[in-house]
N, C-alpha and C positions, 0 to 999 in steps of 0.2 A: 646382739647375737641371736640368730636363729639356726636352729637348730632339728632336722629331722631323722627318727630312727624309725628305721623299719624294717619290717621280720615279717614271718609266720607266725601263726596261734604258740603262743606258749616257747615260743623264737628267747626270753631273755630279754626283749623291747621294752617291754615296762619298766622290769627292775633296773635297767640301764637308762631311762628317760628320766626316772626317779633321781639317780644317783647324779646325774649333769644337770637336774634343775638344781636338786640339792647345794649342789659344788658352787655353780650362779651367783647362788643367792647371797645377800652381804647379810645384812642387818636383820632386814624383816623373812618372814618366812615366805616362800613360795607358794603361789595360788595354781591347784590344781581344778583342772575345768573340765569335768565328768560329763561326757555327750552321754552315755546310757540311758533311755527314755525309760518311765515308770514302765516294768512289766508284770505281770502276772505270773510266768513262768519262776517254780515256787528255786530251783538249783541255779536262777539267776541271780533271784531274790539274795539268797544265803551266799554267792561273789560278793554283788554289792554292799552285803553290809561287811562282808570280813575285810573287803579294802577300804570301808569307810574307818576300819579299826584301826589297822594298819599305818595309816594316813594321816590320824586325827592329830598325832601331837608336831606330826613335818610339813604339815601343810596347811594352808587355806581352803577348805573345798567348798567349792561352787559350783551347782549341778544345771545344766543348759545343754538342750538336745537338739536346740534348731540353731539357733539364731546368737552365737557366739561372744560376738561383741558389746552384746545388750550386758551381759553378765561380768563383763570387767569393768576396773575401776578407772579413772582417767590419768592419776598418776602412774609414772611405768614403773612394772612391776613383772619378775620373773612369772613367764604364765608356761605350765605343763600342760599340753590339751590330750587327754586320755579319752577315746582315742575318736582320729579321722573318721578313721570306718567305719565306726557305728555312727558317728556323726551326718557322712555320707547317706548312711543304710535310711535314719530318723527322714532324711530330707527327700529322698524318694519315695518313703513309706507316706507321707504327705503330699503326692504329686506334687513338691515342687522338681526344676530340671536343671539342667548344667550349670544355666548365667547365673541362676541364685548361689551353687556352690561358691564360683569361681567368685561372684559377688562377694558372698561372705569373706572368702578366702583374700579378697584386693582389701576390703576394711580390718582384716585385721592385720594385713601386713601393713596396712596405712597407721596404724595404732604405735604408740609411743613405748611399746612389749620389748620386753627378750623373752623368743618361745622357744620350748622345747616339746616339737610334735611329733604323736606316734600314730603312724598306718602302717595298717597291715599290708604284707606284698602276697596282693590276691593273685597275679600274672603267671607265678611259677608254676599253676595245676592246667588241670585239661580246658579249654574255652568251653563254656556252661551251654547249654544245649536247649535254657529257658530264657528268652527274650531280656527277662528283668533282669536275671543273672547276668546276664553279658553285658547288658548296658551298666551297670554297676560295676564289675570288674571292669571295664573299659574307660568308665571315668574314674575309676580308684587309679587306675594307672595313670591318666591325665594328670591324673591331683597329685600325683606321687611326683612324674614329672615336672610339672610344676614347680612345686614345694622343689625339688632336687636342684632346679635350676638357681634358684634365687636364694635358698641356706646357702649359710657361711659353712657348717658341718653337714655330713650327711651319714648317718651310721646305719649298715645293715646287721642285724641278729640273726644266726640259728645256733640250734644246739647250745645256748647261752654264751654262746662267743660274740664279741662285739667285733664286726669288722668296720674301719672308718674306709669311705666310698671317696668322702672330701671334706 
């Protein structure tokens, strides 16, 4: 089963990605896969640790900002990958470019997983007016498509409403 949800900022995606990995899972607990790369900014800082609270006793968390597959285990295992987008953001912020994404993206659909993956749907606002900006919304949308084409579900979020897409 793969499975991707996507919204806006604060759309309902999480707590709704949360709640279908949760449902997944049989036995063991689900491994959630935190893209968020260490930051300095002190009101990200203080997210990160209250979803690490949140989280500690439903999940597995495993924290990887590049390179996704490194970080799971070989037996298949429900995996949450919270989220694309900054996943995305991490791999531009490093010059890498599209094939590395979509790279990453063919090894872990090649991987023995049930996912449930959250990106955000950057497409809905104005086209960005900064070079980086737009080449990033433009492959956030590829990726989106992507993913949309090949999940067995596909959920969008706003206003904390889950609407199922497929």
């Amino acid at each position: 089963m793969r499975i991707l949800v996507t919204g806006g900022v604060k759309s309902g995606k999480s707590r709704l990605a949360e709640k279908l990995a949760l449902s997944i899972a049989a036995k063991e607990l689900p491994i959630y896969l935190a893209t968020t790369e260490f930051t300095e900014d002190p009101e990200l800082q203080q997210r990160i640790a209250l979803h690490r609270q949140q989280r500690a006793e439903r999940f597995v968390t495993f924290e990887e900002a590049l390179w996704l597959q490194q970080k799971l285990p070989k037996e298949p295992r429900i995996v949450l990958v919270e989220c694309l987008t900054m996943w995305l953001n991490n791999l531009l912020h490093h010059g890498h470019d599209e094939s590395k994404a979509f790279g990453e993206l063919e090894a872990l659909w090649d991987s023995p997983h049930q996912f449930v993956l959250v990106l955000n749907e950057v497409g809905l606002g104005i086209v960005p007016t900064n070079p980086l900006a737009r080449r990033f919304a433009d492959l956030s949308g590829r990726i989106g498509q992507w993913l949309g084409e090949r999940c067995d579900q596909v959920f969008f979020c706003a206003a904390g409403l889950p609407l199922q897409l497929k």
